[in-house]
PDB file of N, CA, C and O in Angstrom, chain B, residues numbered from 101:
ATOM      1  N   UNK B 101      89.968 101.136  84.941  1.00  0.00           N
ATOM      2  CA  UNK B 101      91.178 100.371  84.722  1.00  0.00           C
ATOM      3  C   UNK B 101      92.282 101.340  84.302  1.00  0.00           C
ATOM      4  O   UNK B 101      92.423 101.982  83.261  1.00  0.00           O
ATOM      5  N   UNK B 102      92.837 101.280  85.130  1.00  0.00           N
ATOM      6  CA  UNK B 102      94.338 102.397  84.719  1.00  0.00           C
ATOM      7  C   UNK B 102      95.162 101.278  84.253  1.00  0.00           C
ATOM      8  O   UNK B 102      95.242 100.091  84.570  1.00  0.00           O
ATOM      9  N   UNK B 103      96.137 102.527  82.838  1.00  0.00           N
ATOM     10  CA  UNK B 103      96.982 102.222  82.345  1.00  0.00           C
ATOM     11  C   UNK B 103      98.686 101.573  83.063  1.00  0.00           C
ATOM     12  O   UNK B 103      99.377 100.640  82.654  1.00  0.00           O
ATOM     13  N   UNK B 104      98.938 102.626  84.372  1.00  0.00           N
ATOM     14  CA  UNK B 104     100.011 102.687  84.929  1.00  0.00           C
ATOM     15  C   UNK B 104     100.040 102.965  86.486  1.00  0.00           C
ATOM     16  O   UNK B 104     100.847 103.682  87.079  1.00  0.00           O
ATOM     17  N   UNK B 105      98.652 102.016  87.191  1.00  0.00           N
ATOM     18  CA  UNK B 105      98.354 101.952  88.286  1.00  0.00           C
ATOM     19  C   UNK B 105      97.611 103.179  89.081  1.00  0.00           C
ATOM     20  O   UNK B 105      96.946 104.066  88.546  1.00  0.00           O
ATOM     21  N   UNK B 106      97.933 102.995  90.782  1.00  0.00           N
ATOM     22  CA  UNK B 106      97.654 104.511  91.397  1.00  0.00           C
ATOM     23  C   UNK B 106      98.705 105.307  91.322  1.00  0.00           C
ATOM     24  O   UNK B 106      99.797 105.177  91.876  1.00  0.00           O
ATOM     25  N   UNK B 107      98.154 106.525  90.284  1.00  0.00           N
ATOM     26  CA  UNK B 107      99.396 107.447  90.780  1.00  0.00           C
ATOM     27  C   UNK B 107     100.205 107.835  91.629  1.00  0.00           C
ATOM     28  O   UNK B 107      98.976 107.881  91.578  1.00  0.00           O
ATOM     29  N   UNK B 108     100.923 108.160  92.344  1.00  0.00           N
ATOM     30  CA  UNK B 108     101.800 108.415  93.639  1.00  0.00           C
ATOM     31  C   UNK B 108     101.959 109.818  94.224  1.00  0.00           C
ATOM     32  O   UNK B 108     102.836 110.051  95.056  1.00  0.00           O
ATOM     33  N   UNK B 109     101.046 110.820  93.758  1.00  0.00           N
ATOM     34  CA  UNK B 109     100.966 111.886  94.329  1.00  0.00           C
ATOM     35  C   UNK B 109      99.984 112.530  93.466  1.00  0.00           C
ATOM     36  O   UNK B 109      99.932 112.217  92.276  1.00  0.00           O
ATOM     37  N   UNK B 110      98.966 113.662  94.111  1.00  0.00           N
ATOM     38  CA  UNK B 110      98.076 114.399  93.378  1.00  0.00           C
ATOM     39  C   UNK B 110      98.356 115.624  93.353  1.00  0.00           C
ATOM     40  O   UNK B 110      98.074 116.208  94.399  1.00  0.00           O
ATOM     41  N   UNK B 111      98.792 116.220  92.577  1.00  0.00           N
ATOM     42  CA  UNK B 111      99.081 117.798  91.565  1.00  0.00           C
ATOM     43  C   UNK B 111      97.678 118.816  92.120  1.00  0.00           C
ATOM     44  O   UNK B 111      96.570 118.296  92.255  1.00  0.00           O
ATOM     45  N   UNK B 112      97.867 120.002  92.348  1.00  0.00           N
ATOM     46  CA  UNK B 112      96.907 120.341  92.479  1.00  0.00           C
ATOM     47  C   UNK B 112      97.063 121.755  91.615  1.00  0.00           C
ATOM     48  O   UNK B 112      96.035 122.374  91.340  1.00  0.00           O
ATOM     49  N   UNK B 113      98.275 122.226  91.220  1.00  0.00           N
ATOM     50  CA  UNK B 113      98.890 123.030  90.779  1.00  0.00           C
ATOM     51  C   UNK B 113     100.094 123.221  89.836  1.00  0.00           C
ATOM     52  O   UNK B 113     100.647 122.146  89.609  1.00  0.00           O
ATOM     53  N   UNK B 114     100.491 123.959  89.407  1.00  0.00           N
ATOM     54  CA  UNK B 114     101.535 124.306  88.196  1.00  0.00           C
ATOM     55  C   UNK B 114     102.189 125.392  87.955  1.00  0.00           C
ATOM     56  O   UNK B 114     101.378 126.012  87.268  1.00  0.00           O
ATOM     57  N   UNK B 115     103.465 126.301  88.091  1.00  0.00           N
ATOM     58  CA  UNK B 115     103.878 127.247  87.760  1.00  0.00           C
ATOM     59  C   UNK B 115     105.058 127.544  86.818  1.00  0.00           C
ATOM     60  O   UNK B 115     105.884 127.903  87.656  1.00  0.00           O
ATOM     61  N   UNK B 116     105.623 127.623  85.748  1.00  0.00           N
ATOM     62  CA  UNK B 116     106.494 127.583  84.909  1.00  0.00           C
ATOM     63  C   UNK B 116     106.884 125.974  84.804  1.00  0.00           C
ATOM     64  O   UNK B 116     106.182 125.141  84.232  1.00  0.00           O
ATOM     65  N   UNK B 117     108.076 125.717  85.434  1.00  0.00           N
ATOM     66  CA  UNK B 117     108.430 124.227  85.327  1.00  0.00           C
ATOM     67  C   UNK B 117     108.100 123.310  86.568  1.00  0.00           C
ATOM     68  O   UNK B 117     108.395 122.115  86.615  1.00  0.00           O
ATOM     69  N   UNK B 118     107.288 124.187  87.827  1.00  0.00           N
ATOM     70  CA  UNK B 118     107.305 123.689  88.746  1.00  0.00           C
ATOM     71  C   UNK B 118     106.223 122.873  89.029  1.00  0.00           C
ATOM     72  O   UNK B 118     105.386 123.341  88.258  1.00  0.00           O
ATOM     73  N   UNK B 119     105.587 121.817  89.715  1.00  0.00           N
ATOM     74  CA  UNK B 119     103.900 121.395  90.114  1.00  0.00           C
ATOM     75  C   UNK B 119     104.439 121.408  91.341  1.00  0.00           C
ATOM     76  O   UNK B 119     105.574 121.362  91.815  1.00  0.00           O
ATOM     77  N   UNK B 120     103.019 121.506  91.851  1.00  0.00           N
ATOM     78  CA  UNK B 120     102.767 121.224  93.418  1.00  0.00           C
ATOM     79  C   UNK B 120     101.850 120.264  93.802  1.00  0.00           C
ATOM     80  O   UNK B 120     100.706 120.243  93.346  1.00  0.00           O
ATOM     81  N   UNK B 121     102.345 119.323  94.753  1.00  0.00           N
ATOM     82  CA  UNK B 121     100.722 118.366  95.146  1.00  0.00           C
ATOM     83  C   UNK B 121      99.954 119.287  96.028  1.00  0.00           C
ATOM     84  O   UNK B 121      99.973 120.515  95.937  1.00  0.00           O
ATOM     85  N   UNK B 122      99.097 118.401  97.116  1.00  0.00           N
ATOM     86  CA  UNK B 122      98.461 118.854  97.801  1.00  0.00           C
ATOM     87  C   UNK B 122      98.605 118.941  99.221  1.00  0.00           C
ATOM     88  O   UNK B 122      97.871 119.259 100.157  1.00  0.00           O
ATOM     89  N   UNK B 123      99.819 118.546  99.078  1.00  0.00           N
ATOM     90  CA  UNK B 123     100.458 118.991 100.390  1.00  0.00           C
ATOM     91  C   UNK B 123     101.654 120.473 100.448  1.00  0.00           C
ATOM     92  O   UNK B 123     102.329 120.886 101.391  1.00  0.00           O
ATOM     93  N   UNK B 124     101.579 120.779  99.588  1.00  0.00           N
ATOM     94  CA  UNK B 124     102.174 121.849  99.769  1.00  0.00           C
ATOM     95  C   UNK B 124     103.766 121.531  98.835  1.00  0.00           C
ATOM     96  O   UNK B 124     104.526 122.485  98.669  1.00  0.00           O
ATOM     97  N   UNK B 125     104.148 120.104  98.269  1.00  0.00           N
ATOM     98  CA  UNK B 125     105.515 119.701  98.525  1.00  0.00           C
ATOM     99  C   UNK B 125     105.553 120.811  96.628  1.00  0.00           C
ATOM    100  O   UNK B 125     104.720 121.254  95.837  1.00  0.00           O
ATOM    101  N   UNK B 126     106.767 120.777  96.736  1.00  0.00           N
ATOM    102  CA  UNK B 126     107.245 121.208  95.116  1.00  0.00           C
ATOM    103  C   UNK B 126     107.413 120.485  94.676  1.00  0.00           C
ATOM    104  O   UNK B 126     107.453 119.538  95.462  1.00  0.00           O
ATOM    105  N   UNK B 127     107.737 119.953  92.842  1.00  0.00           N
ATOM    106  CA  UNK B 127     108.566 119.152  91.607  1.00  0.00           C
ATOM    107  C   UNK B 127     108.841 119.866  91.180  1.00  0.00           C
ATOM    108  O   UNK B 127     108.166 120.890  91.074  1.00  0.00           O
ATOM    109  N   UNK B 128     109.692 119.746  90.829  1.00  0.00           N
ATOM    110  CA  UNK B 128     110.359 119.933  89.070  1.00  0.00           C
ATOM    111  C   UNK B 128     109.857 118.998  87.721  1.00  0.00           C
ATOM    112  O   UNK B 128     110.131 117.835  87.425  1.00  0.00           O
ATOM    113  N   UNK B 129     109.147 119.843  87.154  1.00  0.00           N
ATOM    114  CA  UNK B 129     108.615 118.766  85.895  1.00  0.00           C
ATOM    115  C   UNK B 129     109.554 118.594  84.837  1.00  0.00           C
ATOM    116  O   UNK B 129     110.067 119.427  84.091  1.00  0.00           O
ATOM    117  N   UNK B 130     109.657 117.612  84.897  1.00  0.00           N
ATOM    118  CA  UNK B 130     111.096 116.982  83.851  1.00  0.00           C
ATOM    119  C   UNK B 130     110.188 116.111  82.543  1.00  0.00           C
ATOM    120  O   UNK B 130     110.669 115.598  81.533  1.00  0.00           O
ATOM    121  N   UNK B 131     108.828 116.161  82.947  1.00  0.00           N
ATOM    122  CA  UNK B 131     108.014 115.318  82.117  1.00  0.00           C
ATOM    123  C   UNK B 131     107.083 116.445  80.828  1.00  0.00           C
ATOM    124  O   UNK B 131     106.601 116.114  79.745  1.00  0.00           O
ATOM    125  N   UNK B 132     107.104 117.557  81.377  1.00  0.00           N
ATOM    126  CA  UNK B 132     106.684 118.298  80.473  1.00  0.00           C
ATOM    127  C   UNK B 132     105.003 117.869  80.418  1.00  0.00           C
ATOM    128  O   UNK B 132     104.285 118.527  79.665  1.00  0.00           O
ATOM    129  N   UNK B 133     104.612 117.143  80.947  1.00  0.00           N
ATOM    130  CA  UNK B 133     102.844 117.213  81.108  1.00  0.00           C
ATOM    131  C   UNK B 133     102.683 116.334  79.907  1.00  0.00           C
ATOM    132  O   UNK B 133     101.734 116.447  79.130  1.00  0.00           O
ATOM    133  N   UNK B 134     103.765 115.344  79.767  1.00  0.00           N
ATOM    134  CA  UNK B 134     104.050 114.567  78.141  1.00  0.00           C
ATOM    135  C   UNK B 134     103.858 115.156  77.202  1.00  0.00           C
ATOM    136  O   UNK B 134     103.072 114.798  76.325  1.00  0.00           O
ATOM    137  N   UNK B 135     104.659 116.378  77.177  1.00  0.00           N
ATOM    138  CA  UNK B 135     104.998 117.096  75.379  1.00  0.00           C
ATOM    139  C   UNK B 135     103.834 118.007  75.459  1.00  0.00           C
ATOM    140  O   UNK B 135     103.631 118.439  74.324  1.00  0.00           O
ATOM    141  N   UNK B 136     103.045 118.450  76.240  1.00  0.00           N
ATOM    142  CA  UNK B 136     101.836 119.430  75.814  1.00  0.00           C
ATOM    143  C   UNK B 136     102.019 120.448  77.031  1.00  0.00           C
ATOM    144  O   UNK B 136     101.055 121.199  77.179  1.00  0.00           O
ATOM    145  N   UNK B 137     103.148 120.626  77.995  1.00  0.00           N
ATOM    146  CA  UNK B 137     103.139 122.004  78.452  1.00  0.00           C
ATOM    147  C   UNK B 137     104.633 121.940  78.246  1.00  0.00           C
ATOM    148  O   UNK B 137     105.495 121.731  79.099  1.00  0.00           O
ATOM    149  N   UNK B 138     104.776 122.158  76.959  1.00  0.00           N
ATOM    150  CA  UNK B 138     106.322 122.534  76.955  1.00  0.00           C
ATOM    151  C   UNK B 138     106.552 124.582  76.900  1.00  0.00           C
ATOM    152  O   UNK B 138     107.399 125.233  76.287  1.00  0.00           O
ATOM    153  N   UNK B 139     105.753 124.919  77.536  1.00  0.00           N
ATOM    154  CA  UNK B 139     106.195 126.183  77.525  1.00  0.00           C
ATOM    155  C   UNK B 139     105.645 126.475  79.072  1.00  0.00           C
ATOM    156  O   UNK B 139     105.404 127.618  79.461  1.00  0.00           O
ATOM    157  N   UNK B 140     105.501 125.438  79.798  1.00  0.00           N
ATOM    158  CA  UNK B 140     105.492 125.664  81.334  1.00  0.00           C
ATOM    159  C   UNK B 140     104.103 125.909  81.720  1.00  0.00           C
ATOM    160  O   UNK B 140     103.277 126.563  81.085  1.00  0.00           O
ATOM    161  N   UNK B 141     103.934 125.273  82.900  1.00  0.00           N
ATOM    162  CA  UNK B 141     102.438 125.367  83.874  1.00  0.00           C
ATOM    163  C   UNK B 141     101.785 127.289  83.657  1.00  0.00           C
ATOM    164  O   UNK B 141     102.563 128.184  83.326  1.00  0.00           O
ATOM    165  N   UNK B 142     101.022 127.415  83.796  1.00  0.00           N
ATOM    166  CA  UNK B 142     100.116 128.699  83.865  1.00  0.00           C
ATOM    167  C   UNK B 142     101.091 129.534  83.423  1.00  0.00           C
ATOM    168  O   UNK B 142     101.451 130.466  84.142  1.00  0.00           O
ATOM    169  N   UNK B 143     101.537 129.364  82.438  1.00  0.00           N
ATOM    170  CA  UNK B 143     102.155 130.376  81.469  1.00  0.00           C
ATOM    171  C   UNK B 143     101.218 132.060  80.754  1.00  0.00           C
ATOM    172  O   UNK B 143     100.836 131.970  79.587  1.00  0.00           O
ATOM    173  N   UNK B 144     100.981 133.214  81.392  1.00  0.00           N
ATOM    174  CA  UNK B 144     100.497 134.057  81.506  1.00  0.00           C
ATOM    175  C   UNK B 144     100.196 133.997  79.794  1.00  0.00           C
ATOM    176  O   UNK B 144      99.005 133.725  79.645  1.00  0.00           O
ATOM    177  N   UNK B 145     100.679 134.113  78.870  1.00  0.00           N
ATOM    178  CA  UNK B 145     100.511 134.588  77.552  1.00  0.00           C
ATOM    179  C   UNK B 145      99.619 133.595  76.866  1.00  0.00           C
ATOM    180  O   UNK B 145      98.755 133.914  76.048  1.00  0.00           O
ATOM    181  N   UNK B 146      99.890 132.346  77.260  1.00  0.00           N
ATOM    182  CA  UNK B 146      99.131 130.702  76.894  1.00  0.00           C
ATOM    183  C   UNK B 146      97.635 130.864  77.309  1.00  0.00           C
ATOM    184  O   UNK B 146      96.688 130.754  76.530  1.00  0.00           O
ATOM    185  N   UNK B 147      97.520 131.247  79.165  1.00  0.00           N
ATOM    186  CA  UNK B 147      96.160 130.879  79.431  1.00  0.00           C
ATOM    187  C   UNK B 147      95.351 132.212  78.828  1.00  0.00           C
ATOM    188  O   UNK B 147      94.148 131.990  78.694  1.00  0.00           O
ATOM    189  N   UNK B 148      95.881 133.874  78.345  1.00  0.00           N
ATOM    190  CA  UNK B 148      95.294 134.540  77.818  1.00  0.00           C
ATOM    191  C   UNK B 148      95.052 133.843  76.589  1.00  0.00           C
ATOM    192  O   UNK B 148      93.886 133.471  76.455  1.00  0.00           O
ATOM    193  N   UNK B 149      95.815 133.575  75.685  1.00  0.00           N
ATOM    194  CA  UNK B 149      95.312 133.018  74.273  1.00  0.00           C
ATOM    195  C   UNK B 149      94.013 131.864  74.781  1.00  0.00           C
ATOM    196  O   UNK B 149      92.892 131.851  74.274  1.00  0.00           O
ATOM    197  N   UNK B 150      94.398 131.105  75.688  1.00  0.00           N
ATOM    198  CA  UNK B 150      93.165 129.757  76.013  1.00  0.00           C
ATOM    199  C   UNK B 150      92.370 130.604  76.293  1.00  0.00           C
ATOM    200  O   UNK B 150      92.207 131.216  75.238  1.00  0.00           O
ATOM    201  N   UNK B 151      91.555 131.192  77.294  1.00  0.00           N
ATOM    202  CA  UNK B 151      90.570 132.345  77.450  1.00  0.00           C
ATOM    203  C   UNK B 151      90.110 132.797  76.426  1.00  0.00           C
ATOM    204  O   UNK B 151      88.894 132.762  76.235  1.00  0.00           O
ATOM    205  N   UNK B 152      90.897 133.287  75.594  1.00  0.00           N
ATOM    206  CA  UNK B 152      90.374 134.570  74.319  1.00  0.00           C
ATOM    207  C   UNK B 152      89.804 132.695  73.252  1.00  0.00           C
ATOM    208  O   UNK B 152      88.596 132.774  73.027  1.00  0.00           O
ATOM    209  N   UNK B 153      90.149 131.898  72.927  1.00  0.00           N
ATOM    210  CA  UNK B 153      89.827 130.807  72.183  1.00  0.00           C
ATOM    211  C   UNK B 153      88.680 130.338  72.934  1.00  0.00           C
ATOM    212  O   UNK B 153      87.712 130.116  72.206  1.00  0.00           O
ATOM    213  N   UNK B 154      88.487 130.114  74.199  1.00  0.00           N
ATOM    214  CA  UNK B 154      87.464 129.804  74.546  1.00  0.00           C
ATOM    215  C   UNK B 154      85.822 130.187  74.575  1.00  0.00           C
ATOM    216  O   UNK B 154      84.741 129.619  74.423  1.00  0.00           O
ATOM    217  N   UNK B 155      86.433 131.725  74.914  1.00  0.00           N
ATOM    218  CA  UNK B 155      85.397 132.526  74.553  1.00  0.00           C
ATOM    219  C   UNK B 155      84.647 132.581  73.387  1.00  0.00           C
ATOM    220  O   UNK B 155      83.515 133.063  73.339  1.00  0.00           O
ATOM    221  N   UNK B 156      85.388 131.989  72.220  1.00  0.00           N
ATOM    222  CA  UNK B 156      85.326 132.500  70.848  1.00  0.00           C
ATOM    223  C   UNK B 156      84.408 130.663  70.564  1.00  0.00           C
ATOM    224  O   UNK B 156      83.273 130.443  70.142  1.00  0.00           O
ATOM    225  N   UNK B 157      85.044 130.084  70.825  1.00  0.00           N
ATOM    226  CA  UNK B 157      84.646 128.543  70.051  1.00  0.00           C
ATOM    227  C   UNK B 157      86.007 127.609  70.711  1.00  0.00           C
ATOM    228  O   UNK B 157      87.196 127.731  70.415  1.00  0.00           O
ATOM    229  N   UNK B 158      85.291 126.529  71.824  1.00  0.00           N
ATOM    230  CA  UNK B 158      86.165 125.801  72.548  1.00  0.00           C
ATOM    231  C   UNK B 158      86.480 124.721  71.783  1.00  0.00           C
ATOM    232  O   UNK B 158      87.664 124.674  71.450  1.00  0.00           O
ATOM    233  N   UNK B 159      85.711 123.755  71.367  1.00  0.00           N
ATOM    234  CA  UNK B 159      86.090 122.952  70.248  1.00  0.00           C
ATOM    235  C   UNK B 159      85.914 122.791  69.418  1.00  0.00           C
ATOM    236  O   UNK B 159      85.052 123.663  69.308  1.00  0.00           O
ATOM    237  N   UNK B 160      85.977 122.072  67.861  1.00  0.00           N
ATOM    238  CA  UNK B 160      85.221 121.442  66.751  1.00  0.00           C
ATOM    239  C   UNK B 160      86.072 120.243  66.609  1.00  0.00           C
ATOM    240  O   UNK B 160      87.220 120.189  67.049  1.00  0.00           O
ATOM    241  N   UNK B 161      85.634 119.538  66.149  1.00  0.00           N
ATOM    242  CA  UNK B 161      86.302 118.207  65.582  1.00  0.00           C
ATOM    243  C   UNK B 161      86.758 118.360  64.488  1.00  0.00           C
ATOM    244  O   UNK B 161      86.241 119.146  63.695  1.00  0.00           O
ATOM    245  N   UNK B 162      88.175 117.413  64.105  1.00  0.00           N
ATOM    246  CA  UNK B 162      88.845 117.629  63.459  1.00  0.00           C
ATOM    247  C   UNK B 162      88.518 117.003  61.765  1.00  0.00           C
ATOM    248  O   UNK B 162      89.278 116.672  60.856  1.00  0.00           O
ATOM    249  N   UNK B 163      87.322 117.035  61.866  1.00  0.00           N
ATOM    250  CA  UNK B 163      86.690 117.264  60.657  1.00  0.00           C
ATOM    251  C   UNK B 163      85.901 118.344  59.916  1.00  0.00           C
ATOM    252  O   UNK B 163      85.154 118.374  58.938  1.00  0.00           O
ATOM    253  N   UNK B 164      86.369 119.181  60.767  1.00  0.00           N
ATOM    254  CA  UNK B 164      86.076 120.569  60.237  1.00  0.00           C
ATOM    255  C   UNK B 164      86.672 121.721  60.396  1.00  0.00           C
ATOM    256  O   UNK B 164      87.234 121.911  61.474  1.00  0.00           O
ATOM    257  N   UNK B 165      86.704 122.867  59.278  1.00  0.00           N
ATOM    258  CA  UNK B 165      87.869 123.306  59.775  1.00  0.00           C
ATOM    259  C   UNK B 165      87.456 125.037  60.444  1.00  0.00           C
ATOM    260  O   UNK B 165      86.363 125.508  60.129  1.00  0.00           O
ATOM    261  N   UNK B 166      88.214 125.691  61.158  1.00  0.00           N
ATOM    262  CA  UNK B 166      88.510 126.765  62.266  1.00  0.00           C
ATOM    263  C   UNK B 166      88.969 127.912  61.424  1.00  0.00           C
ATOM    264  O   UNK B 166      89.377 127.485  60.344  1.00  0.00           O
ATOM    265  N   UNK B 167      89.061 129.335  61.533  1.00  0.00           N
ATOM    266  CA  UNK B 167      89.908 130.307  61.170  1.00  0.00           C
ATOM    267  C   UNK B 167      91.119 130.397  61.917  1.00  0.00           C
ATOM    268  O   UNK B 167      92.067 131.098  61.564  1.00  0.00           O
ATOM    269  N   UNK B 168      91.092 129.558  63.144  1.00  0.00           N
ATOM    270  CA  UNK B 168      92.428 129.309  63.632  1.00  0.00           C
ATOM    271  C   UNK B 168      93.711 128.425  62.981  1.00  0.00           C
ATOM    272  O   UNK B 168      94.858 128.647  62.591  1.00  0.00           O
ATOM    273  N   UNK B 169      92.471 126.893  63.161  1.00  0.00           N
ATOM    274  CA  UNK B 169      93.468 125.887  61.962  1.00  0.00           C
ATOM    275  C   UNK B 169      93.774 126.807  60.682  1.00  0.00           C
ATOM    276  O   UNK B 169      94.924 127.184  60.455  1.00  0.00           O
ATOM    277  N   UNK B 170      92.926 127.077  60.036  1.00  0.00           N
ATOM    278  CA  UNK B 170      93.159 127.477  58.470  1.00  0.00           C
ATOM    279  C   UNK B 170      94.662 128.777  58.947  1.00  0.00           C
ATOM    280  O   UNK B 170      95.594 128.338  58.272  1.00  0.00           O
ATOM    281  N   UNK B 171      94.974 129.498  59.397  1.00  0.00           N
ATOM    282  CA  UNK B 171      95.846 130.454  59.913  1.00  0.00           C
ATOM    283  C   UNK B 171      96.962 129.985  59.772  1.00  0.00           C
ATOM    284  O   UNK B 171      97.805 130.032  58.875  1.00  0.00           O
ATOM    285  N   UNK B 172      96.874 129.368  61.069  1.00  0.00           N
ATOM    286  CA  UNK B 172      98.300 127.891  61.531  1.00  0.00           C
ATOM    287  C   UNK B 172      98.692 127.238  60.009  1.00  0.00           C
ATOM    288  O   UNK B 172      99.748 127.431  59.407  1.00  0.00           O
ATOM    289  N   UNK B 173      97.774 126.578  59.647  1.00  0.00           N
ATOM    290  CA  UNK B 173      98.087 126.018  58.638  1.00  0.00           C
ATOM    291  C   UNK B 173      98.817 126.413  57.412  1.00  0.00           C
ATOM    292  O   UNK B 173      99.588 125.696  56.775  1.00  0.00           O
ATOM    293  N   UNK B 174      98.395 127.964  57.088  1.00  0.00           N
ATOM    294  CA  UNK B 174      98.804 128.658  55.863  1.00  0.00           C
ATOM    295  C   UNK B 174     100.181 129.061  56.564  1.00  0.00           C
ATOM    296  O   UNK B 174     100.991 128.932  55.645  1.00  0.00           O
ATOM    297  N   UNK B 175     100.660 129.346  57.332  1.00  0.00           N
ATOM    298  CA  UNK B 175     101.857 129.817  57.885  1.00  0.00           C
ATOM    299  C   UNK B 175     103.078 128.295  57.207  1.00  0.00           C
ATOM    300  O   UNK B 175     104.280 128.302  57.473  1.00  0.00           O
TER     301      UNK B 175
END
């Protein structure tokens, strides 16, 4: 059960502000991936930090805490 029907095109890709479906067509993302790629699709410095975090410990729940959270946090 979707929230907001069939979507109207499938993304297959992402580059700074741009997506691409699967036809090849371009966007302009004006939506920002709703507030969580506000520093743009495959942003070189982002997916190194995601990589290096992944490697290390991909999730915990937020009932426990990270040397990452604790970092962030003290800042």
């Amino acid at each position: 059960m979707g929230n907001y029907g069939d979507p109207p095109v499938t993304f297959v890709r992402g580059s700074g502000t741009e997506l691409f479906d699967d036809s090849g067509k371009r966007y302009l993302d004006f939506l920002c991936g709703l507030a969580v790629t506000s520093l743009g699709h495959s942003h070189p410095r982002v997916a190194a930090a995601l990589a290096t975090q992944a490697e290390t410990l991909l999730h915990v729940s937020n009932l426990f805490d990270t040397e990452p959270h604790l970092e962030v946090a003290a800042r």
